[in-house]
MARNUMI-141125 format. One record per residue (C-alpha): x negated, z negated, y; residue in three letters. Coordinates in nm, 4 decimals. Each point is the difference from the previous one (the first is absolute). Layout:
DODO|X|Z|Y|ALA
...
END
This chain:
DODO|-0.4167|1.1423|-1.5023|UNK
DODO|0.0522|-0.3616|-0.0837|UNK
DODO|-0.3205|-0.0220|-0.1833|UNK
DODO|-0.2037|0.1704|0.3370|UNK
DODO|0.1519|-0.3154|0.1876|UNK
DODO|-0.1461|-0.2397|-0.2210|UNK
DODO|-0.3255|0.1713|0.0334|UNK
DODO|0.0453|-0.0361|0.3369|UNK
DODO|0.1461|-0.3488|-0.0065|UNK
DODO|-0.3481|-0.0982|-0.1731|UNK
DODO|-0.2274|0.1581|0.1902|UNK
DODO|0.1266|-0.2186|0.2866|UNK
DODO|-0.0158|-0.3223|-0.2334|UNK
DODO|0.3298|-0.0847|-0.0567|UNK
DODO|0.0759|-0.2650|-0.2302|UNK
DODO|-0.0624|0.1670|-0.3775|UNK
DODO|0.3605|-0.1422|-0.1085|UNK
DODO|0.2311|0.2400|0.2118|UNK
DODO|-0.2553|0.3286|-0.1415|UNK
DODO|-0.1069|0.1048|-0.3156|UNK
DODO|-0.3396|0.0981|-0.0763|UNK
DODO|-0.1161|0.3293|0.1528|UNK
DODO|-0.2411|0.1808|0.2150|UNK
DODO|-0.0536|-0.0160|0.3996|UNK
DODO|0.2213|0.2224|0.1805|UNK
DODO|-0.1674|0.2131|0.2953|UNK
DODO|0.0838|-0.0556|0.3383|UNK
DODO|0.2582|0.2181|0.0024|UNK
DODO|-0.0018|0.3398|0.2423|UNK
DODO|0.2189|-0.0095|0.3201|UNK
DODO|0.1082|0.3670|-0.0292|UNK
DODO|0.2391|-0.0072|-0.2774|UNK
DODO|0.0790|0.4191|0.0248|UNK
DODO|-0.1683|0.2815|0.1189|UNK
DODO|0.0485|0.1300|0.3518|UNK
DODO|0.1595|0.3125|-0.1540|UNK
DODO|0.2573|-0.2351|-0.1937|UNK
DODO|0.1337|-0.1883|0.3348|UNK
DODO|0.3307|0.0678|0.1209|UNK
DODO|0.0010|0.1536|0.4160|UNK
DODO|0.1018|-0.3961|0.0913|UNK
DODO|-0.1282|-0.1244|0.3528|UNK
DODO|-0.1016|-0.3795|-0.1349|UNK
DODO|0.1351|-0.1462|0.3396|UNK
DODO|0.3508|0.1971|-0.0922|UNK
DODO|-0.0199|-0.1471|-0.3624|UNK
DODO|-0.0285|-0.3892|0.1919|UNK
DODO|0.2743|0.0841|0.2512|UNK
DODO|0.2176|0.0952|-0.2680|UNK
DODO|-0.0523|-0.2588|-0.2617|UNK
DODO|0.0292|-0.2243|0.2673|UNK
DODO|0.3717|0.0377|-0.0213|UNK
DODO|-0.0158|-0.2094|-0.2993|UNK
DODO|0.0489|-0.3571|0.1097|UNK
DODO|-0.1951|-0.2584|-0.2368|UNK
DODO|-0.0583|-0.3581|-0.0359|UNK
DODO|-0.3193|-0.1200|0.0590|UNK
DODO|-0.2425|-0.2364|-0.2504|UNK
DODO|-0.3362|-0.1481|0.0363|UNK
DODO|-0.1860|0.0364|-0.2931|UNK
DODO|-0.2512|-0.2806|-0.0864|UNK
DODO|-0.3106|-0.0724|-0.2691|UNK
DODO|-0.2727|-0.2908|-0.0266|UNK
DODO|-0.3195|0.1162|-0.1101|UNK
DODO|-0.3287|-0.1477|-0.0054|UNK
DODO|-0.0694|0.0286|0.3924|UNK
DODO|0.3832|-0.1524|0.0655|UNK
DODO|0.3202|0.1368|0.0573|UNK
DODO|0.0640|0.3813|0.1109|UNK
DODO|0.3307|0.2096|0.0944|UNK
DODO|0.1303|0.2811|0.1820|UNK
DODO|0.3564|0.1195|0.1670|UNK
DODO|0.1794|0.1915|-0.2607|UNK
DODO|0.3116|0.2702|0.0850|UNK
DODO|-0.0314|0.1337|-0.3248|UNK
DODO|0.1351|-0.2477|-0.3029|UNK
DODO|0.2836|0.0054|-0.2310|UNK
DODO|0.1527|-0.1521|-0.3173|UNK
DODO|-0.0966|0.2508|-0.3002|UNK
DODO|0.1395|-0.1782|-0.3195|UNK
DODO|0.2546|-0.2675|-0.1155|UNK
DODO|-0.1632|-0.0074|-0.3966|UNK
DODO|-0.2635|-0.0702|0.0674|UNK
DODO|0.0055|-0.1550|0.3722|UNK
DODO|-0.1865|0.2358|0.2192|UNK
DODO|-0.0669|0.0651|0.3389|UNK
DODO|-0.2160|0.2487|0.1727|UNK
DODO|-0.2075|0.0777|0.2880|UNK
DODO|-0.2147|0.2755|0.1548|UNK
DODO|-0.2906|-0.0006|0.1715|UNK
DODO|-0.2774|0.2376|0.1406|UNK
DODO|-0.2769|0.0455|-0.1933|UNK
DODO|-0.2258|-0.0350|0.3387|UNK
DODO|0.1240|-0.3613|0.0399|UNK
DODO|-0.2495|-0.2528|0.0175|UNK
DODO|0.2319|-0.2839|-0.1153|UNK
DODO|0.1063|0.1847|-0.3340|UNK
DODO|-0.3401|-0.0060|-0.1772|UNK
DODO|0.0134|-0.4376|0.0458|UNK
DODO|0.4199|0.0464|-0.1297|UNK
DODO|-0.1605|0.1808|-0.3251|UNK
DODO|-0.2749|-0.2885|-0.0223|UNK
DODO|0.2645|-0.2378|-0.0061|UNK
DODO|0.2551|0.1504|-0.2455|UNK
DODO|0.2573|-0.1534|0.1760|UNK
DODO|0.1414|0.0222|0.3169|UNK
DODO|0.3361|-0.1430|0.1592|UNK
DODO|0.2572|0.1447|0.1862|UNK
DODO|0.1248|-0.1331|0.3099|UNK
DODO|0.3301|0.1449|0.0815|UNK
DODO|0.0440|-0.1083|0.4352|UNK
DODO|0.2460|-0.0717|0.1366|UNK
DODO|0.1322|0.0627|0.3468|UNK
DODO|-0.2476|-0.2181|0.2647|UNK
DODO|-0.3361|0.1377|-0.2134|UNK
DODO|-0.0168|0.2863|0.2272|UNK
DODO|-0.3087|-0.1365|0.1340|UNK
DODO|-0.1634|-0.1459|-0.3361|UNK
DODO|0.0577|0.3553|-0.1162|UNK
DODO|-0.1728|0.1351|0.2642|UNK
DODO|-0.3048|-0.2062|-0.0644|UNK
DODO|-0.0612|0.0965|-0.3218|UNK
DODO|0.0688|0.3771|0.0523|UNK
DODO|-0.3558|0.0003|0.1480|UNK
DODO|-0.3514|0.0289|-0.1409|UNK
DODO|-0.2968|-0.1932|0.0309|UNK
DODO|0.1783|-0.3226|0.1479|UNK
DODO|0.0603|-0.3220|-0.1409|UNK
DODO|0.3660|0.0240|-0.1246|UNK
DODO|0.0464|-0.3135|-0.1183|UNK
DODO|-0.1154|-0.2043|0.3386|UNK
DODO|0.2828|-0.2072|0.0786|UNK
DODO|0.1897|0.1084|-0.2631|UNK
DODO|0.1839|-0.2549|-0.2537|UNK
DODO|-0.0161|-0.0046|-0.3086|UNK
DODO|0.0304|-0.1030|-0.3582|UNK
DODO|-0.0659|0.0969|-0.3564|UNK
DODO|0.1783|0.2575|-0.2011|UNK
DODO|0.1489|-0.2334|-0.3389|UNK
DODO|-0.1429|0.2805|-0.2354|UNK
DODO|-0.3081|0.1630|0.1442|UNK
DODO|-0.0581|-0.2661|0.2900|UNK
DODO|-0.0086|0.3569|0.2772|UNK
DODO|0.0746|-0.1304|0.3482|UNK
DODO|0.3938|-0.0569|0.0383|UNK
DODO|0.0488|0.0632|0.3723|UNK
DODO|0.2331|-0.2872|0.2058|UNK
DODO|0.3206|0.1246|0.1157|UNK
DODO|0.0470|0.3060|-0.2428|UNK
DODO|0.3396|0.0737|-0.1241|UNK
DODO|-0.1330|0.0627|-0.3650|UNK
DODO|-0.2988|-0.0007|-0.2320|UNK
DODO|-0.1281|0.1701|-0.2799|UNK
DODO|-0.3130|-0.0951|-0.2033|UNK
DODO|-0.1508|0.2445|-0.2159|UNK
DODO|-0.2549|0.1203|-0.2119|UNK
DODO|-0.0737|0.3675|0.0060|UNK
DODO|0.0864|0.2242|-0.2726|UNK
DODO|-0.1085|0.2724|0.0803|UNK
DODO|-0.1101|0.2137|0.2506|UNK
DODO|0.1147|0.4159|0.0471|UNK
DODO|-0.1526|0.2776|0.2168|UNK
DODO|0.1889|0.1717|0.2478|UNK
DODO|-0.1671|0.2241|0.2992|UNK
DODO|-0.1634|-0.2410|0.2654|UNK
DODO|0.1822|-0.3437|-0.1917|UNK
DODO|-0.0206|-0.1926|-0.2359|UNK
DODO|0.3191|-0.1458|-0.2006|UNK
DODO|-0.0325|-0.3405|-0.1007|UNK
DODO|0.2049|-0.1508|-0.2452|UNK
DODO|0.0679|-0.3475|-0.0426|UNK
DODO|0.1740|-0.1960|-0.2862|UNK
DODO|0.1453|-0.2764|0.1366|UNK
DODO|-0.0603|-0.3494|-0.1282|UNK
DODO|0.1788|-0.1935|0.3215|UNK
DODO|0.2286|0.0118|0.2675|UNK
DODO|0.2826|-0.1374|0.2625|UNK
DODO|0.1345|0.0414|0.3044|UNK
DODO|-0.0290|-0.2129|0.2545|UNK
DODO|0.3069|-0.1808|0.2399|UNK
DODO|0.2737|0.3112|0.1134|UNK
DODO|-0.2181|0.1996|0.2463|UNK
DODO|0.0801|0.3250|0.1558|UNK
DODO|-0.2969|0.2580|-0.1052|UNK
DODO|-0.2311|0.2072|0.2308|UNK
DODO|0.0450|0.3485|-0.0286|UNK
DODO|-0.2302|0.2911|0.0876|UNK
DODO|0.1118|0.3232|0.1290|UNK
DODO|-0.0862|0.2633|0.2073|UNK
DODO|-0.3047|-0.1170|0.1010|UNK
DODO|0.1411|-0.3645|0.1509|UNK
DODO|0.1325|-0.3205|-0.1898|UNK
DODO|0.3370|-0.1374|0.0209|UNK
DODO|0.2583|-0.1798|-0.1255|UNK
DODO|0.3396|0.0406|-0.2796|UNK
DODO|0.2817|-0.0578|0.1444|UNK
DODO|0.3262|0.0081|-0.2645|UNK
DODO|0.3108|0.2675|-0.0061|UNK
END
């Protein structure tokens, strides 16, 4: 599996020093089993009761030839102490992804509490996310470090793994630091809100 993400990781022109040499990977098919396969699940059921699961939220950020690129991300985690990595998923119809995997690097913008809105923004397609936005360079990787975030991650991707309609992306991480004590924004049922201590 890790060698069909390099192939893939290629094909899109990442950087040769995060893949080793290997063949183009396909653009791979969005039906990952056959209709006979599927489990009886209603998909709007399957969101209303995942959505129980409250999250933070990130921003996840590249710079590739035409500039910098990112989208909202629910879906991220911490995978491995030994080595350091993190990991994020993505859907394989996303436009942003393909310029992520030119890069081979991306960095993650953990928000905090008052980036409801800046989330928002870069949750949809086809805009300019970064209008307005500030901004500075990743140390490692020099991806877009978003203003105002209560951590960062920089990265280079490792490697990337199939699974149904995603993608998981995994980072090793080569920087990172939180920012000044801010309360983090939190995604659940559908709305954002806040943490509040017990």
């Amino acid at each position: 599996m890790a060698a069909t993400a390099v192939r893939y990781l290629r094909a899109a022109g990442a950087p040769t020093t995060v893949a080793r040499p290997v063949e183009s990977l396909p653009r791979p098919d969005l039906r990952a089993v056959r209709d006979d396969e599927r489990l009886p699940l209603d998909p709007a059921e399957f969101r209303r009761v995942l959505g129980h699961f409250a999250s933070g939220v990130t921003i996840v950020t590249a710079r590739d030839e035409a500039g910098p690129a990112g989208f909202a991300c629910q879906s991220f985690a911490s995978l491995s102490l030994d080595p350091p990595l993190v990991a994020f998923m993505v859907a394989r119809t996303s436009t942003t992804w393909p310029r992520i995997a030119r890069a081979g690097s991306f960095c993650v913008n953990v928000l905090s509490a008052e980036q409801g809105e800046l989330c928002r923004g870069f949750a949809v397609s086809g805009a300019d996310k970064f209008a307005g936005v500030t901004h500075d360079e990743a140390p490692s990787t020099g991806s877009p470090r978003l203003a105002g975030a209560a951590a960062w991650i920089d990265c280079v991707i490792q490697t990337v793994h199939t699974g149904g309609d995603h993608l998981i992306v995994v980072g090793r991480v080569e920087a990172l630091d939180a920012g000044a004590e801010a309360e983090p924004l939190l995604f659940h049922r559908g709305r954002f809100g806040g943490f509040t201590q017990r």
